[in-house]
N, C-alpha and C positions, 0 to 999 in steps of 0.2 A: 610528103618529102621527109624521108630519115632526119638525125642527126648526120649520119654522115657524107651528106648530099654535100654539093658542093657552090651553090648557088652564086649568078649572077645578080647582084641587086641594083635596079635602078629608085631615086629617090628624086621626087618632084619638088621643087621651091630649096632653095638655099638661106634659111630663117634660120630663128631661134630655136627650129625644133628639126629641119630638114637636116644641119648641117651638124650639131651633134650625134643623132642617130648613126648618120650616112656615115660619120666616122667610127662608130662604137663598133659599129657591124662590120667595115673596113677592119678594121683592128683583129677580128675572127680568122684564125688561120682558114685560108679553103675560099674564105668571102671575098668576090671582087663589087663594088664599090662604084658607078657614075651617079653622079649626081647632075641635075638637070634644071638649069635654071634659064630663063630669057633673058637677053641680051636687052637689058632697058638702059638709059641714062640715068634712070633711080638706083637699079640694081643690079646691073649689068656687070660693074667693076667688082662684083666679090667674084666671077667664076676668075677673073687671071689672079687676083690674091689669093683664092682658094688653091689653086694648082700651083702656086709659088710655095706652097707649106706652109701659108698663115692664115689666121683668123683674123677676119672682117671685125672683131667688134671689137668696143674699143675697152668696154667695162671690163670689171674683173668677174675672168670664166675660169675657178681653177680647175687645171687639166686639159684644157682644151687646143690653146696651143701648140701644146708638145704632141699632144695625139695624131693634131691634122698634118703635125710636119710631119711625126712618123709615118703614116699610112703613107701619103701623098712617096714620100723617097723608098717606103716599101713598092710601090707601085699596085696599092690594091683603092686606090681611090683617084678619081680625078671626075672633073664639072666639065660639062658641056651644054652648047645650047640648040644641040643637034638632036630632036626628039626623037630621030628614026633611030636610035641606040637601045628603042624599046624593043625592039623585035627580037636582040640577045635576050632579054630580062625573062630569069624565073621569076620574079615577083617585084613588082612597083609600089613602090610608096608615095600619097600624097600629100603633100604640106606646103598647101598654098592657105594666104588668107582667104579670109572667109566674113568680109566685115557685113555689117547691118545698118549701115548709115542714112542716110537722108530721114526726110520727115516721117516717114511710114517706118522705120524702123526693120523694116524687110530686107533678109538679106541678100545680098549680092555676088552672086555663083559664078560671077563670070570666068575669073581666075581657075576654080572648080570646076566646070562646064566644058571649059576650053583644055585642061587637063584630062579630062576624063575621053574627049572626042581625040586627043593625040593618042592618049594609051589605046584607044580601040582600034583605032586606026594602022595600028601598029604589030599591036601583042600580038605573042605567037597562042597557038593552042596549051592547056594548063597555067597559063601564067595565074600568081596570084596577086591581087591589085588590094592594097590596106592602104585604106581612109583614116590619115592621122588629123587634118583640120577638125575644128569644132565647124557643126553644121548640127542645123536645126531637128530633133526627130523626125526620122521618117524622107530625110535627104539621098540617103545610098538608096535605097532600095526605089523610090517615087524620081529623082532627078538621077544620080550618077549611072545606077545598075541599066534603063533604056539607054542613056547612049553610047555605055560600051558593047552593048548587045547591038545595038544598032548600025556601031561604027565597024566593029567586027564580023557580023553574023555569027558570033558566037553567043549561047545558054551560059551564064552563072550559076556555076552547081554543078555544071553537066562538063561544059568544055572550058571553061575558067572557073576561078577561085575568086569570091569576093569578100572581104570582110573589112570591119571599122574594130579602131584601136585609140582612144584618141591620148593627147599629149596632156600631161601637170606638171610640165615644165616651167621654170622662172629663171629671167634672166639673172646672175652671180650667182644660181646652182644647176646650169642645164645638163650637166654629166649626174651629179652623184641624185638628180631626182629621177631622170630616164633607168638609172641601175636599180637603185633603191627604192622606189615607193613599189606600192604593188600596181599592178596594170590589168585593165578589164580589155575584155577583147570578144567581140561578137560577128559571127558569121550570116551568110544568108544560109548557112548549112552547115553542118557538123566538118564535113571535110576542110569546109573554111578555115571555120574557125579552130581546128586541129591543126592545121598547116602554118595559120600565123599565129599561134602559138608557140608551135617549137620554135620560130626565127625568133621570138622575143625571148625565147629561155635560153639563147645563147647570150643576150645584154643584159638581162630582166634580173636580179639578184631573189627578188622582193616575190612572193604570192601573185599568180597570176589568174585571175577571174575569168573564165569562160561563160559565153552566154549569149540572146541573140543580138543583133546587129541595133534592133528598135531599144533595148533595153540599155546598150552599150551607149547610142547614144543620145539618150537621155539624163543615163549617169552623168554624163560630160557637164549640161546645161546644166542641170538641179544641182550639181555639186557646186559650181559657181555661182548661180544665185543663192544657195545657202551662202557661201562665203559674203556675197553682198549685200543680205540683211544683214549677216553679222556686223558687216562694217559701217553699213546706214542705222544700225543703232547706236553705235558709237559714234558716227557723227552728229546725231538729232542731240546724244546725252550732252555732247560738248559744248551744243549752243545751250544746253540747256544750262548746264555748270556756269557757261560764261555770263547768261541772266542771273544768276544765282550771288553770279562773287568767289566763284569757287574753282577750283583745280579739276579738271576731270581726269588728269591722270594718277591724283591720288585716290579721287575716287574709285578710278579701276583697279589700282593698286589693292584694295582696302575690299573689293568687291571678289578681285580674285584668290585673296587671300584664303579662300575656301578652292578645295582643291577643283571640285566640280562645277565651276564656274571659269567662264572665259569670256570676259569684256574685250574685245578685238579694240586697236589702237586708232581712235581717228585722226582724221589729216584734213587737206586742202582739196582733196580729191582724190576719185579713182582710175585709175587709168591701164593700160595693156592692152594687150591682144584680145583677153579674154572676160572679164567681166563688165567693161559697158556695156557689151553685145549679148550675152551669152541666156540675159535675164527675155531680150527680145526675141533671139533665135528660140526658147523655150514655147514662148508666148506664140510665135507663127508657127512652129509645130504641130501644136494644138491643136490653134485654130485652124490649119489645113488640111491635119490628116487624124486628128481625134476624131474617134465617136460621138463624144457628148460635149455638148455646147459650153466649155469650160472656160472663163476669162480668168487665169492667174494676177490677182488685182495686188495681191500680197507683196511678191515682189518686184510689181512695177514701180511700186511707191517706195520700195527702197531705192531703188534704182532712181527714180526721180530726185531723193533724198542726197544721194552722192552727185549728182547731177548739179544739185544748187550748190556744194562746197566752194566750188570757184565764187559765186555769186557772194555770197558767204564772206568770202575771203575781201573781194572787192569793198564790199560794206565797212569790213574791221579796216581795211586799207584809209578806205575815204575819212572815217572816222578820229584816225589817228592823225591825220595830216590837218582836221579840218580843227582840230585844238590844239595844234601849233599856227589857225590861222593860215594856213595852204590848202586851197582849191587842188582836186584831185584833176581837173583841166589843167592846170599850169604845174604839174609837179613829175620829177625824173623819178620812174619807178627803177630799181634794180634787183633783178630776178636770179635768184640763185638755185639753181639748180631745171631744168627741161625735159630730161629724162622721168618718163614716170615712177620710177623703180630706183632705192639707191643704189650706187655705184657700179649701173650700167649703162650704157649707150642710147634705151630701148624708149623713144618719143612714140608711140604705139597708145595713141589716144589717152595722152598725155593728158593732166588736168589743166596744163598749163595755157592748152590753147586755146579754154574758154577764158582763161583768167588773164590773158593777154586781151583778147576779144573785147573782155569786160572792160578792162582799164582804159583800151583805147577811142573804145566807144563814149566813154568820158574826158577822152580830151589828152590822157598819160601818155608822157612819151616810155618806153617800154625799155631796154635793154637789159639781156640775159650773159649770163657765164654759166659754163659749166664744164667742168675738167674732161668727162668724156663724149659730149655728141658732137659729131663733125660737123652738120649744119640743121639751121633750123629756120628756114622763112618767114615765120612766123613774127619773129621778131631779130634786131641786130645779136648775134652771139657771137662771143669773144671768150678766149682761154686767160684771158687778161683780167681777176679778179679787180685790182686798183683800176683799172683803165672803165670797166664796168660802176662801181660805184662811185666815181670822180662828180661831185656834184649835184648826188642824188638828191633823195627827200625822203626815201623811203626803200631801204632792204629788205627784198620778202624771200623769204628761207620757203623754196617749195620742193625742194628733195631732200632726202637727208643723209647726200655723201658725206663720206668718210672726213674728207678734210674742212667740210661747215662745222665739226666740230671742236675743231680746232683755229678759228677764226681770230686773228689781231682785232679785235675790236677796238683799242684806242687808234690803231692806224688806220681803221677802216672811217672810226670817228672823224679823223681831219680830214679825210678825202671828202666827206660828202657834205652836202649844202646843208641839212636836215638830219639829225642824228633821230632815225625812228625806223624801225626793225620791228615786221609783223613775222614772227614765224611758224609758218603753214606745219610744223615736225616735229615740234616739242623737239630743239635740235639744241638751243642753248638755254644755259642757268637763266631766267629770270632777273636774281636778285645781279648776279655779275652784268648782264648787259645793263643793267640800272645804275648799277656803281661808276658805270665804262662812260657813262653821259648820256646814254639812247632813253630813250623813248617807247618802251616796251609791250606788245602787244602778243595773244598766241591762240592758234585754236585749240579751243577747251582752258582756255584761264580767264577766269574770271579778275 
């Protein structure tokens, strides 16, 4: 397909990554634009806000409001939950999750599976089908490519188009990383991957990597377990600092002070879409369609590494309460911040809800604030900061929105039972919460 083609595109899942795309490429003079999402009681309520001209989240996305209103009253986008709208589509895009959960850590296609068997079911001949979810090596080609050949009677290659592109989106910059990073993009054949190429070089600003589909996605995982050793060092260093007596964020200070070095920031956890999972999807890759009998042990243990920080966290928690004399059983936690990510919406295996798990597993009664997530089961949340810490024992900083750093801490002082503040974010001064009355504790301060 030209540049000067004129394409209909259909886009699967309305996420963090379905619904900027689906607008960027809306936005393209000539592009019309459906997006496609199921009608759930989870998820259901973003296709009528999507078609109203706004955006479902609640964080801060700049650019992305004004776009979806634009497209949407241009009339080159709109959401439905009508999947027979595939059968217009030169080319479909997938972006559904793709989580790895339970004990085996295996991941779970069903969302993917069940995409894949609508677009067959559907597509006309030439469509071309791009796999934006992270999925394990060796996913499109072993699970997706038979059942759209299956669903269709159509050949990949021959009478459709298949290829994997995947997303390095993060929630508070999902426009200007889709524009600007560069984008790999691999085919099960040159035609593929020729084809979804040129549709990314109308959004794509950045360098775009051509190459095949197995190597495409594998970049995805490796890129993200690199990112989560990096970060499971710098959590081990922190507890290490905190045995110590010492600051770990001076020491990374003092560490990166050398240009070629980069100490990554530790926290209370990791959380997203995409790195608790992404170290496992590598690991079942391997081991299902590698050749050689490979166990990636390296970064499981990172992964296990961020995995404890909640645990971590509950430790310093109980610690702090239990030398003021309060049992972590009889004590009001109050949780600031739920979202994994600052200042967006995005609870997407959140660290919070093992460190909720943890606490209550002890006896803590639990309640959360946080300026932007709409609900959270997990535990009571409220937009009501004072109503939230009214009689607490114990404030724990586990995001690090914008407005925790700017905190009343003598007002927050009189509201609660227990002036003692654990913060998972290195989010406020030390010595000022000290001054303020609290009771000060932090990951990576010794």
């Amino acid at each position: 397909m030209g540049r000067a083609a004129l394409p209909k595109i259909g886009v699967i899942g309305m996420g963090y990554v379905g619904i900027p795309v689906a607008a960027l490429l809306a936005d393209k003079k000539g592009i019309d634009v459906t997006g496609i999402q199921r009608r759930s009681k989870r998820s259901g309520w973003k296709i009528d806000v999507l078609n109203a001209g706004k955006s479902p989240f609640e964080g801060s996305e700049p650019g992305l409001d004004n776009l979806i209103r634009r497209v949407v009253k241009k009339g080159s986008f709109r959401v439905t939950d009508d999947f027979s709208v595939i059968k217009e589509m030169d080319i479909v895009l997938i972006d559904v999750q793709t989580p790895a959960d339970g004990t085996d850590r295996e991941p779970r296609y069903l969302s993917l599976k069940e995409a894949s068997r609508q677009i067959g079911a559907n597509m006309k001949k030439g469509t071309l089908v791009v796999i934006e979810s992270t999925v394990a090596p060796g996913t499109t080609q072993f699970v997706v490519q038979p059942i759209l050949e299956r669903k269709s009677g159509l050949k990949a290659g021959r009478d459709f188009h298949l290829a994997y592109s995947y997303e390095r989106v993060m929630p508070g910059r999902l426009l200007d990383y889709i524009v600007n990073l560069p984008r790999i993009v691999g085919g099960v054949d040159k035609k593929s991957c020729d084809r979804a190429v040129e549709m990314y070089k109308r959004i794509v600003r950045a360098k775009i990597f051509p190459t095949d589909i197995l190597t495409a996605e594998a970049s995805k995982t490796i890129e993200n377990a690199y990112r989560d050793v990096n970060i499971a060092f710098a959590n081990e260093m922190a507890m290490v600092c905190e045995s110590l007596g010492i600051n770990a964020y001076e020491v990374r200070e003092l560490i990166n002070s050398r240009a070629e070095r980069h100490m990554h920031v530790p926290g209370i956890g990791v959380g997203g879409h995409c790195l608790p999972k992404d170290t496992w999807l590598l690991g079942y890759g391997v081991k299902k369609y590698g050749k050689l009998p490979i166990n990636p042990e390296f970064v499981k243990l990172a992964r296990k590494i961020n995995d404890f920080m909640p645990t971590h966290a509950t430790e310093m928690i109980k610690e702090a309460l239990s030398s003021r004399e309060i049992s972590l059983r009889d004590a009001k936690i109050a949780l600031l911040g739920v979202a994994y990510l600052e200042d967006s919406d995005d609870v997407r295996n959140t660290p919070c809800y093992d460190l909720i798990r943890e606490l209550e597993a002890h006896g803590a009664e639990v309640v959360a604030h946080d300026p932007y997530v709409r609900s959270f089961p997990e535990a009571e949340l409220s937009r009501d900061l004072e109503h939230v810490v009214r009689r607490a024992d114990c404030m724990v900083i586990a995001t690090k929105h914008k407005p925790y750093f700017k905190l009343n801490l003598k007002k927050l002082k009189s509201l609660m039972r227990t002036p003692i503040i654990v913060d998972g974010r290195n989010v406020l001064d030390q010595a000022k919460a000290e001054k303020a009355g609290f009771l000060y504790r932090g990951i990576g301060k010794g």
